[in-house]
C-alpha positions in Angstrom: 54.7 68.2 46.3 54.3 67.6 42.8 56.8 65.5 40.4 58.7 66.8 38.2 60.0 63.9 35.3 63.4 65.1 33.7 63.2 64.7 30.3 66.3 64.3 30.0 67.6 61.9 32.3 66.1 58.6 30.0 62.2 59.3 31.2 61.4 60.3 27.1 63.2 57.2 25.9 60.6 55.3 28.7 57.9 57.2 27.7 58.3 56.4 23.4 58.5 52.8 24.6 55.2 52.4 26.2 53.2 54.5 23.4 54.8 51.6 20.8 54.1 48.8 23.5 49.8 50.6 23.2 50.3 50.7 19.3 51.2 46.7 19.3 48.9 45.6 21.7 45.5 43.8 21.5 44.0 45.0 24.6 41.0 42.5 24.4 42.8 39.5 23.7 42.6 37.9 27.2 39.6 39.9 27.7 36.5 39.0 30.1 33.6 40.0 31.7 32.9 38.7 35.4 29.3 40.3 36.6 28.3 43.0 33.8 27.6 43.1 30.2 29.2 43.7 27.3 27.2 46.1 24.9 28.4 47.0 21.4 26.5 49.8 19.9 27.7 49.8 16.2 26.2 49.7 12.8 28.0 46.7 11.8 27.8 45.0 15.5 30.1 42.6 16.4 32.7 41.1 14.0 34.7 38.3 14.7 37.9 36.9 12.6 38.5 33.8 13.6 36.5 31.4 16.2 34.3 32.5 18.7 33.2 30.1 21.7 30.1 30.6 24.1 30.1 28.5 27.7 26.5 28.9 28.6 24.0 30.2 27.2 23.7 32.7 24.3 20.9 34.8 24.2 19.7 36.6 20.7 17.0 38.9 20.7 16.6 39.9 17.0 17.7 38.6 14.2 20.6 36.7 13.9 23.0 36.1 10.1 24.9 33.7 10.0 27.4 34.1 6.7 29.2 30.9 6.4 29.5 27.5 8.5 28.0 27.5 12.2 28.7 24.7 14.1 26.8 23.9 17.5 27.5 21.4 20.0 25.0 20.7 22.2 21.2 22.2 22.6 20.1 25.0 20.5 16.8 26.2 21.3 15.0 29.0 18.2 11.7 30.5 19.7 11.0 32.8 16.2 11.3 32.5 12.6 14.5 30.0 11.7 15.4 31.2 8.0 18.4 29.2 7.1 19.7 29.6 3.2 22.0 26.3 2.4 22.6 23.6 3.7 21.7 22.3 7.2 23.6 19.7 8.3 22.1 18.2 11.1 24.3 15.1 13.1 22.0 13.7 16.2 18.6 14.2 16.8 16.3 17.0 16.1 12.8 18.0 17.8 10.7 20.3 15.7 8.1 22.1 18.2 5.5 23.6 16.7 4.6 24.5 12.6 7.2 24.2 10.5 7.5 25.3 7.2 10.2 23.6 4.5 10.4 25.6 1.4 12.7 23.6 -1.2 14.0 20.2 -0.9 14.5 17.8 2.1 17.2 15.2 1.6 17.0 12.2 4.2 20.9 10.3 3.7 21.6 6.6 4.5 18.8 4.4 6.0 17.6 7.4 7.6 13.8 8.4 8.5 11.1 11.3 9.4 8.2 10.2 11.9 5.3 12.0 12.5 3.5 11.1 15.7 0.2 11.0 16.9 -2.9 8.7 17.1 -2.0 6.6 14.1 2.1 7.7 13.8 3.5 7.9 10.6 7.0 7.3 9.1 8.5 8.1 6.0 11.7 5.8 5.4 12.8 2.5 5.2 9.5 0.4 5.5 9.6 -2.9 7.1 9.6 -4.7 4.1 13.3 -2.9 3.3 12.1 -0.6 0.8 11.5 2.8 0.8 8.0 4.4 1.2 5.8 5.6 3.9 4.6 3.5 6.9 1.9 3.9 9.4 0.9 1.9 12.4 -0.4 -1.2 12.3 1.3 -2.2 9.4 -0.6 -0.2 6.8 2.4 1.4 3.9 2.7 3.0 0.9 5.5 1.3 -0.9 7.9 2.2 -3.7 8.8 -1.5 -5.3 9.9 -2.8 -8.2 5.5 -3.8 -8.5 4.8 -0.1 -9.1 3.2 2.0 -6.1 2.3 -1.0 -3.5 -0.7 0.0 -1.0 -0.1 -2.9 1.8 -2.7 -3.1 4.3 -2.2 -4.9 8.0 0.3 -7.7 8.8 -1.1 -10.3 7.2 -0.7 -9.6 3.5 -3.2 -7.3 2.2 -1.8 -5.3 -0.6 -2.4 -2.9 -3.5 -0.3 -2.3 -6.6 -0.3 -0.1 -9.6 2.3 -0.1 -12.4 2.9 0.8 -16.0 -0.7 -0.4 -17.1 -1.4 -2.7 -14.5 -3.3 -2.6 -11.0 -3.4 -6.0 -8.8 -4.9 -6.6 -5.7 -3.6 -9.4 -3.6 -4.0 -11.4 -0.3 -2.1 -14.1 0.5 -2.6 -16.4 -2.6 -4.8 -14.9 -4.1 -4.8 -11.6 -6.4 -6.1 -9.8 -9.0 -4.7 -7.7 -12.0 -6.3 -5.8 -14.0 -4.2 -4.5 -17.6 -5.6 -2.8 -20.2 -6.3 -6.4 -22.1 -7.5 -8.7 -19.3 -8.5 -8.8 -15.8 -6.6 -12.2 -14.2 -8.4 -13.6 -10.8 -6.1 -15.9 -9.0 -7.7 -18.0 -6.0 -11.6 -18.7 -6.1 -13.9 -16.1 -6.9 -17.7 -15.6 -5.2 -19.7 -13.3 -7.8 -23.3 -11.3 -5.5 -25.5 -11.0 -8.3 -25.9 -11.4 -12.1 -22.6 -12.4 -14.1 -22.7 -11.7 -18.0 -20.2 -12.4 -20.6 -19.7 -12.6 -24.3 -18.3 -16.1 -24.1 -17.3 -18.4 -21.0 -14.7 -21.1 -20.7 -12.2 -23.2 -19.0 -8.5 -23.0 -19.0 -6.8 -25.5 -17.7 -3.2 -27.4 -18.0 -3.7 -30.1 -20.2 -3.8 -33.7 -18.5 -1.8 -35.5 -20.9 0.1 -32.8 -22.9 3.0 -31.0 -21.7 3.4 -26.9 -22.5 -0.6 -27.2 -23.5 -3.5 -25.5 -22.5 -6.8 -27.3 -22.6 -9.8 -25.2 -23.5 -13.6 -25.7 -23.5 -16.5 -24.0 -24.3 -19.6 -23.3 -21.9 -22.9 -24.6 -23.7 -25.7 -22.1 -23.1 -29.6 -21.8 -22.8 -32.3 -19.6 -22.6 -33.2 -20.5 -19.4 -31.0 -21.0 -15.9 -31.1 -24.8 -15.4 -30.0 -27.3 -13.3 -29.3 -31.1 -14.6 -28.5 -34.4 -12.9 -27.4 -37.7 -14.5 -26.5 -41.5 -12.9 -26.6 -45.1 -13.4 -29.2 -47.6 -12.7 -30.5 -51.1 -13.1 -34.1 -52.5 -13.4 -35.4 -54.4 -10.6 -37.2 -58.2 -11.7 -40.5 -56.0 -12.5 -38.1 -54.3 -15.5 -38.4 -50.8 -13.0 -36.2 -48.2 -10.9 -37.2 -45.7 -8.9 -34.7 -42.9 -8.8 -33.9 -40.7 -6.0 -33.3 -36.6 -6.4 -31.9 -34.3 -4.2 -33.9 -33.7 -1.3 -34.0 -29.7 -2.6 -34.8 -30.5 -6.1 -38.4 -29.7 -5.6 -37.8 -26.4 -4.2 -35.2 -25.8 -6.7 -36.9 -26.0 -9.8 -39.7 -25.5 -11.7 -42.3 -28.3 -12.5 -42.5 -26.9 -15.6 -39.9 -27.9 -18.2 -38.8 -31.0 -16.5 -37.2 -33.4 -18.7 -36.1 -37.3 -18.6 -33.5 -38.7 -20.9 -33.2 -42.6 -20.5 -30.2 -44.3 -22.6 -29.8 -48.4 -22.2 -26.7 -49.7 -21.9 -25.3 -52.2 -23.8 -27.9 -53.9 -26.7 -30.4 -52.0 -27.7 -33.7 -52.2 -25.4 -37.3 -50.6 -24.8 -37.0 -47.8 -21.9 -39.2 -45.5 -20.9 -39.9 -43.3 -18.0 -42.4 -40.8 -15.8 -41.3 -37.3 -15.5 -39.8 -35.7 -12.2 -42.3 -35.4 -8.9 -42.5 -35.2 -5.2 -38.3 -35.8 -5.8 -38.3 -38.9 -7.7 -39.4 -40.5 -11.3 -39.4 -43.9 -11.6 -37.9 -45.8 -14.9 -39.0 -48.7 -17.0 -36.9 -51.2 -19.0 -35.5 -54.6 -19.4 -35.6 -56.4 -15.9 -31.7 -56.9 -14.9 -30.5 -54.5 -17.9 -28.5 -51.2 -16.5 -29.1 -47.6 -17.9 -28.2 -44.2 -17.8 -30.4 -41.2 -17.1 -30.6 -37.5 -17.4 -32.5 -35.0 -15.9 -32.8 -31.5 -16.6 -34.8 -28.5 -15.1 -35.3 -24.8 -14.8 -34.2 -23.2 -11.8 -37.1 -21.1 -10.0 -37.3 -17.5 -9.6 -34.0 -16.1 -11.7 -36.0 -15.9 -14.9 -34.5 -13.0 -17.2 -35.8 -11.8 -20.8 -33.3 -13.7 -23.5 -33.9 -10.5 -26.2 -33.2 -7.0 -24.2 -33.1 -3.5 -25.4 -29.6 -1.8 -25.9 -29.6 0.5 -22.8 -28.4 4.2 -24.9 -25.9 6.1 -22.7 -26.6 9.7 -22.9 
């Protein structure tokens, strides 16, 4: 049998309280979803005001905007195109699978850095050496210093540097650097081949004078020569045979050989035979020292002393 509400015996009063109990209430406050799915078909699609908080997983098939800050604790995994306009702050660390693309600037805070590996990884950072650049294995860098742009090679010292109008080379203790005035070679230097300059010299700290350089010339010739010079005394027959290096003969060129014999001490007669088979053999005062000097051309490094202005076209 149906049922009959009487109005007017307090049911109305009832019924106008639970229509303004519908109007006040958020039905999906408390809301959830056991085994089914939730689907919002809406131009604007779903809106929250206030937080929202995922357990599990979060699936997005499309494109997702983020308008604001988005906050993500835990693994977030992006198969697709990531756009991201603003910042990206990033606390922990962060695999890049795949190409990636940076259009604008990259800011690495604190003593932070970005390694690429591979065969021969590569990091961009805090070198080794505590300044900033970019480091490979093995110990190979480019270095930002207070040098310029430093190019150091291995562990053991190799290194590379260009500045304001200077580029040096250095290994261990010795270096060169190279300005737009002078070239400076530190340490000793081996030279395959010819060697020409306009003038050659030494440089060297001056023995007895503090805050002084002392300087001398080279004294030149038309010819690449060898010269050797000693002591010697006369026997009782008033002679000396003198001794050359054992290469002498395959050194020089018979040619051109010359013997200078000095006395020393009073004036005396001296003579002598020029260079051969490695010796000469002097002639003097019996008992009477003397000095001597001999001088040759070396063999095979002849060159032409007047040459042609080579024309650059």
């Amino acid at each position: 049998m149906a049922r009959i509400d009487n109005l007017n015996s307090g049911e109305l009063a009832a019924i106008t309280r639970r229509i303004r109990a519908l109007e006040m209430a958020t039905p999906l406050a408390n809301a959830s979803i056991s085994r089914g799915a939730l689907t919002i078909k809406s131009p604007e699609g779903l809106i929250v005001d206030g937080s929202a908080r995922v357990s599990g997983t979060l699936s997005v098939t499309g494109t997702e905007t983020v308008t604001g800050t988005l906050n993500v604790s835990g693994t977030e995994t992006v198969t697709g195109t990531l756009n991201v306009d603003g910042p990206l702050l990033v606390d922990g660390a962060t695999s890049l699978r795949g190409p990636t693309t940076i259009t604008g600037d990259v800011t690495v805070n604190g003593s932070g850095s970005i390694t690429v590996a591979g065969a021969t990884p590569a990091t961009l950072g805090v070198t080794s050496l505590g300044l900033p650049g970019l480091e490979f294995s093995a110990g190979n860098a480019l270095i930002s210093s207070t040098d310029g742009l430093l190019m150091k090679s291995g562990t053991t010292g190799g290194r590379v540097a260009a500045s304001s109008g200077v580029v040096s080379m250095a290994y261990g203790t010795k270096s060169v650097a190279i300005s737009g005035t002078q070239i400076t070679l530190t340490g000793t230097t081996v030279v395959s081949g010819s060697f020409s300059a306009t003038t050659k010299s030494f440089k060297i700290p001056h023995p007895i004078k503090e805050d002084t350089w002392l300087v001398h010339g080279v004294t030149e010739s038309p010819v690449h020569g060898v010269e050797y010079t000693a002591v010697g005394t006369f026997d009782p027959n008033g002679e000396c045979v003198v001794m050359l290096p054992d290469y002498f003969e395959a050194l020089t060129k018979t040619e051109g050989r010359t013997v200078l014999i000095t006395p020393i001490g009073k004036p005396y007669p001296v003579g002598a035979d020029l260079p051969s088979g490695g010796t000469f053999t002097a002639y003097g005062e019996a008992g009477r020292s003397f000095s001597w000097l001999v001088k040759a051309a070396r063999s095979g490094v002849d060159f032409d002393v007047e040459q042609a202005v080579e024309v650059t076209r």
